[in-house]
N, C-alpha and C positions, 0 to 999 in steps of 0.2 A: 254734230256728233257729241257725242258725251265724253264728260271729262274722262271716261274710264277705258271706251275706244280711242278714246287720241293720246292717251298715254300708251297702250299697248301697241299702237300704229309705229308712235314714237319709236318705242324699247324694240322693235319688229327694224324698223329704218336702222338705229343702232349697229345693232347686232350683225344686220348685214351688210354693213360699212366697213364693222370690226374684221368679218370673216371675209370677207373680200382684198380689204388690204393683209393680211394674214397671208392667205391665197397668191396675191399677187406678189411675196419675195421672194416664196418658193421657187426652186429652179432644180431641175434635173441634169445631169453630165453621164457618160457613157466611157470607160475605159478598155482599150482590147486587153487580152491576157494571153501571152504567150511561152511556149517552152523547146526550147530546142534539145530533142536527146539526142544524144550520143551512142556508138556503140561501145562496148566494153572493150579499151585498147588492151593489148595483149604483145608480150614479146617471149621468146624461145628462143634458144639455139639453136643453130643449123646442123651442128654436131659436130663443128669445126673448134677443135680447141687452140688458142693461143700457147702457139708452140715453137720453143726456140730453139729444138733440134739439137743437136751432138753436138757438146763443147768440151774440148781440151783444153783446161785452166794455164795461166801461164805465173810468175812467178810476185806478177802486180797485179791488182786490181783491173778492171774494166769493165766495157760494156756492149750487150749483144742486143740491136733494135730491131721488133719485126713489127713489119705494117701491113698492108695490104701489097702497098707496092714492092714488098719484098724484106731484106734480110741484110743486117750490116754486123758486122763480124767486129771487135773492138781490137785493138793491138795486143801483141801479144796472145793471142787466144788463137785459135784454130776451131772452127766450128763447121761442122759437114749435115749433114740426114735433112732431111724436109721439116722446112717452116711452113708456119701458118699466121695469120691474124685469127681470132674468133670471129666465127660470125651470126648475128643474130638475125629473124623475120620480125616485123611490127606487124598486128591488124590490127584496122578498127575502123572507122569513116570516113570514106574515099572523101578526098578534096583537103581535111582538116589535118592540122599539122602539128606535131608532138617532139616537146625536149628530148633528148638522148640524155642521159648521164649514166657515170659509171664509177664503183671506187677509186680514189687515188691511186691505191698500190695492191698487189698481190702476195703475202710471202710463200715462198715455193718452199717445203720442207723435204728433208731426206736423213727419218731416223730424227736427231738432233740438232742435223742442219740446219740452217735456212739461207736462204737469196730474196732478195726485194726485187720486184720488177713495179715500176709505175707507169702505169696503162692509161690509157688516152683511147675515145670512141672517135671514129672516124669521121664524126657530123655530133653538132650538139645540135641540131635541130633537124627534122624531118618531113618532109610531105606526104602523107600515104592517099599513093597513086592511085586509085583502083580496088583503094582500102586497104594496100598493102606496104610496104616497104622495108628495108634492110641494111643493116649497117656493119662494119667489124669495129674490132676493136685491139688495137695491137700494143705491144709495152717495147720496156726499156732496160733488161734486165744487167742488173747490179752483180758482178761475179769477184766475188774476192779475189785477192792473191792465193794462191794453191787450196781454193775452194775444193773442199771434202767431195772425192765422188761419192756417187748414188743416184737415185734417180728422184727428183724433186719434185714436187708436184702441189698445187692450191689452186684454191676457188675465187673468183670474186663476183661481185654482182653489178648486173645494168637496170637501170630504171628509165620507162618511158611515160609521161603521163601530157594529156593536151595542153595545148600551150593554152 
């Protein structure tokens, strides 16, 4: 062969020495990708307001508790008419399970009155069954000594979000 083919023979062998070990570090991997959505949870009222019913004040302080399980009257005080807990519905995806919370306190006004009640939700956590579930939420209401009649009345808020 001539010098000219054995050097191109050569630089040909090279080259494909070079591109072959090149070739052989490369390596391929495969990852999955996944998402899980959710439905949009959602909570409402049931239309039941937290309600501590007819109270004749008495000359001290006290306190009137309503829950689910009912209605406790504090010394001193006389309290009659129908109580309530509030109660709320959750939806959102059956099986998955969502915090409760709700503000500390409520102040109830009348005019320039006011009463503190500190409210408590019945569950800080929830499973929605079926995509569904429901909770109340009852308080603790703070009644002065010869609390100013009227009729009193405040908002407060519940938040549900997935756990």
């Amino acid at each position: 062969m001539t010098k000219f083919l054995q050097a191109a023979l050569a630089s040909s062998v090279l080259v494909a020495s070079v591109m072959g070990a090149t070739a052989a570090r490369a390596d391929t991997a495969t990852a999955d990708a996944r998402a899980n959505i959710l439905k949009q949870v959602s909570v409402e009222s049931d239309g039941s307001a937290l309600d501590f019913g007819t109270i004749v004040t008495g000359t001290a302080a006290s306190t009137v508790s309503v829950s689910a399980g009912g209605m406790s009257c504090g010394a001193g005080l006389v309290c009659s008419g129908t109580t309530s807990a509030a109660g709320f519905d959750v939806t959102g995806t059956a099986g998955e399970t969502v915090s409760v919370a709700s503000d500390p306190s409520v102040t109830l006004t009348s005019g320039t009155n006011t009463m503190t009640a500190n409210i408590v939700a019945s569950v800080s956590t929830l499973t929605l069954i079926g995509g569904a579930g429901s909770f109340n939420v009852g308080g603790l209401l703070n009644v002065g000594a010869n609390q100013a009649d009227g009729a009193y009345e405040g908002s407060f808020n519940v938040t549900v979000n997935y756990n």
